[in-house]
C-alpha positions in Angstrom: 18.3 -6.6 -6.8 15.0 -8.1 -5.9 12.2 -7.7 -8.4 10.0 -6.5 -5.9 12.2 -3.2 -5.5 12.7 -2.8 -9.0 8.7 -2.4 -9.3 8.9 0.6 -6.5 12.0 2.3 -8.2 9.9 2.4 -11.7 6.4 3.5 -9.7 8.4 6.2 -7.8 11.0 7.7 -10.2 9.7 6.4 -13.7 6.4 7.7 -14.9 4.3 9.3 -17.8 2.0 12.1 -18.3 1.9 15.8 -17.1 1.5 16.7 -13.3 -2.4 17.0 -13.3 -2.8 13.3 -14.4 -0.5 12.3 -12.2 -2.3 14.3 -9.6 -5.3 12.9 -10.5 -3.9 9.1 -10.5 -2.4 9.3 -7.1 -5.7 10.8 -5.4 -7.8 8.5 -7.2 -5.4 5.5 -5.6 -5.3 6.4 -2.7 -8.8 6.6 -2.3 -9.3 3.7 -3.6 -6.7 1.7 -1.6 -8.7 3.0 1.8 -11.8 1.5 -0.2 -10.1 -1.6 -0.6 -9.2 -1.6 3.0 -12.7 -1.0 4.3 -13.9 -3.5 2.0 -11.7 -6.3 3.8 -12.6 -5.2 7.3 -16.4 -5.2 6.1 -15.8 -8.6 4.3 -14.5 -9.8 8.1 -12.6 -12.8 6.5 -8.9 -11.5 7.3 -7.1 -8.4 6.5 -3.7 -7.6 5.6 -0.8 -7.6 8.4 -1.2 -3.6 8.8 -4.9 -3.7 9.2 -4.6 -6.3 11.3 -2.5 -3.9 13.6 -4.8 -1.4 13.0 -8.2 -2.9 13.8 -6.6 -4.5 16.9 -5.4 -0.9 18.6 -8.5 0.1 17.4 -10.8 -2.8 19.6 -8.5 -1.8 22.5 -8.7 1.3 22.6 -11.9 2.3 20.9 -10.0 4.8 18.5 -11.6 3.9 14.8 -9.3 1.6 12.9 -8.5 4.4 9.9 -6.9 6.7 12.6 -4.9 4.2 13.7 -3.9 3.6 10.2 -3.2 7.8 10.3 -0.7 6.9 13.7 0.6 4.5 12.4 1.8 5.7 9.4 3.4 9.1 10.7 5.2 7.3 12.8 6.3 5.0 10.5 7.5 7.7 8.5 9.6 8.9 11.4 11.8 6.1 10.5 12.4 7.4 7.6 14.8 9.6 9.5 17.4 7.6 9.8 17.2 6.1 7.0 17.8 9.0 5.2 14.6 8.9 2.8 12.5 11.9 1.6 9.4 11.7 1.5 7.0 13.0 -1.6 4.1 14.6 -2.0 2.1 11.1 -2.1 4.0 10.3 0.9 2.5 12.6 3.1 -1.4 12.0 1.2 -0.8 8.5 1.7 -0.5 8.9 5.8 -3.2 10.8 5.9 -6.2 9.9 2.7 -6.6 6.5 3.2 -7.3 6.5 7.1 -9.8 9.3 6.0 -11.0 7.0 3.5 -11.1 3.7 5.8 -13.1 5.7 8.9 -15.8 7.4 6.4 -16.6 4.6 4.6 -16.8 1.9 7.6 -18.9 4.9 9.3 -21.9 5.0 6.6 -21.7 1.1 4.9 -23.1 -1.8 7.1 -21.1 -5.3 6.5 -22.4 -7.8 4.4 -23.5 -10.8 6.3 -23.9 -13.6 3.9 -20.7 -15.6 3.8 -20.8 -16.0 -0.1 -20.8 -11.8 -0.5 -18.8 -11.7 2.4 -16.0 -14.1 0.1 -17.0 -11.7 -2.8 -16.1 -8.7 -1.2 -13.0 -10.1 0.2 -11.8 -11.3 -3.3 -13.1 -8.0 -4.9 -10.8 -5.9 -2.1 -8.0 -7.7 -3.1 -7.9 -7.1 -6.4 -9.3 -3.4 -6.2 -6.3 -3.4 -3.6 -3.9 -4.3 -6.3 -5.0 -1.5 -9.1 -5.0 0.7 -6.3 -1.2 0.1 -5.6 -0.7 0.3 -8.6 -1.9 3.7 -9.5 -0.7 5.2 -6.3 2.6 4.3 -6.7 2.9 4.3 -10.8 1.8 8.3 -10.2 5.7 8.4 -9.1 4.9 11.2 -6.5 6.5 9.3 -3.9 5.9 6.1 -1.8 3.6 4.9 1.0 5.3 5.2 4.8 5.9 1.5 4.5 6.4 0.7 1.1 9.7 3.4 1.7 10.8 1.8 5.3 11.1 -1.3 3.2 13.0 -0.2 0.3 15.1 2.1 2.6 16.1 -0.8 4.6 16.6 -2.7 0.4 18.2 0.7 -0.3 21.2 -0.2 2.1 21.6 -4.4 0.9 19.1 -6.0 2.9 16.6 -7.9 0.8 13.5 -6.4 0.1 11.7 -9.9 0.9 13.4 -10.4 4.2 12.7 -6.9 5.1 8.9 -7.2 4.1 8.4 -10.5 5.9 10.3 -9.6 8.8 8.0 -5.7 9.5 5.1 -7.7 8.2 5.2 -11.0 10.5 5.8 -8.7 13.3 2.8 -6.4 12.6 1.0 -9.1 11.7 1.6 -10.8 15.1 1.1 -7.8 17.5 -2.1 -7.1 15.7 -3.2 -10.7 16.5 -2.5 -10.6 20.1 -4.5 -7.4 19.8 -7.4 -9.0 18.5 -7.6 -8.1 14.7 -8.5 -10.5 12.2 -6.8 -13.2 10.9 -8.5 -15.0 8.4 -8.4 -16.3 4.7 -8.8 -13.1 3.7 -5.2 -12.1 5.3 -4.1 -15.2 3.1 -5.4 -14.4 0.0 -4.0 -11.1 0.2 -0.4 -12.0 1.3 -0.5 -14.4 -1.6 -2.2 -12.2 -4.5 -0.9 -8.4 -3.8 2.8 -9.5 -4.9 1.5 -10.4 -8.2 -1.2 -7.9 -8.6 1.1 -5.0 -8.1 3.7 -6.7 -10.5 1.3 -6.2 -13.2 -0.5 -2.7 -12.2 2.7 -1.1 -11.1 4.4 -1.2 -14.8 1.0 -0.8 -16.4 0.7 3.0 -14.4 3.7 3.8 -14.4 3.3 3.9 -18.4 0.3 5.3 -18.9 -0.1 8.5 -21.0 4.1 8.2 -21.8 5.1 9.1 -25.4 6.8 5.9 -26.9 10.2 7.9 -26.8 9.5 8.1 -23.1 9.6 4.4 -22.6 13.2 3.2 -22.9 14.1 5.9 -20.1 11.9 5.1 -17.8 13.0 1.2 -18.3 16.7 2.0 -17.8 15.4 4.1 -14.4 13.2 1.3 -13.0 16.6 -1.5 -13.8 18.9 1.0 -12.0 20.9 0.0 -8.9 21.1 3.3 -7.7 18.4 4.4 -5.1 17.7 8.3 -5.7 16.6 9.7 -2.6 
């Protein structure tokens, strides 16, 4: 089982702390992932494969890039459907917070224009990106629309790499022909948000657990078995 999967089983199933916190950590992820996003389109140096989608519907059609990123995701989540995934309560926030997020913020902050602040913010976006996804999905209240096509697809023995870089070169692709952005930025993130969630999507998932808690939720996150 790829790696990669195991890190979503343990974020989505295998948590600590009572339902407030976890409340509190997914809206306070979520928010911050649409944050991290804005900060990338602001930065103007690249974005990642989804935004690039969504900034290049949203130059064709005038439609602000966040509610794109709203479209997009419900219908992404009508592939669930078939797939026979279930979608959580941080499901359904996830569709429809970080759009929000991504359209208020690009409404009221002007983008930098210097190119060393721009690279700061882009660097800075990645990174915020990373402890983002990691508290959205360590609050184990259910998956992103894509993060669960993917590990639906994982769920039924396709690789979880081949299924990312398969959804993700072809978003990536239409977006470009689109006329998003495809910078360092995009690179950079492709290369840094595999790591970064490797090390913030354990780290949440454990936070506020009691140490008899923690060789449970290590058993859950090594499981085979996809609960749906």
């Amino acid at each position: 089982m790829d790696r990669e999967l195991a890190l979503l089983k343990e974020g989505q199933f295998c948590h600590g702390g009572g339902m407030p916190r976890r409340l509190i950590q997914l809206f306070a992820g979520l928010v911050l992932y649409g944050i991290s996003d804005s900060m990338l389109l602001l930065a103007g140096l690249g974005v990642d494969p989804w935004d690039v989608l969504h900034q290049g519907l949203a130059r064709r059609t005038g439609v602000p890039t966040g509610t794109w990123a709203i479209i997009a995701g419900a219908a992404v989540l009508l592939l669930w459907i078939p797939l026979r995934q279930r979608p959580g309560l941080g499901t359904l926030c996830n569709v429809v917070l970080i759009g929000t997020v991504i359209d208020v913020v690009l409404a009221v902050v002007s983008p930098p224009h210097s190119l060393p602040v721009r690279a700061a913010v882009m660097v800075s976006a990645v990174v915020l990106n990373g402890v983002a996804t990691g508290l959205y999905i360590g609050a184990g209240l259910g998956p992103g629309p894509r993060d669960g096509l993917m590990t639906g697809f994982a769920a039924r023995g396709h690789s979880l790499r081949v299924v990312r870089t398969g959804i993700e070169a072809t978003v990536l692709l239409a977006g470009w022909l689109l006329g998003g952005t495809v910078g360092i930025g995009t690179v950079v993130y492709a290369a840094c948000i595999g790591p970064l969630a490797h090390v913030f999507v354990p780290l949440f998932s454990r936070t506020g657990a009691s140490p008899t808690a923690r060789a449970p939720r290590r058993a859950c996150a090594a499981s085979p078995r996809h609960p749906r």
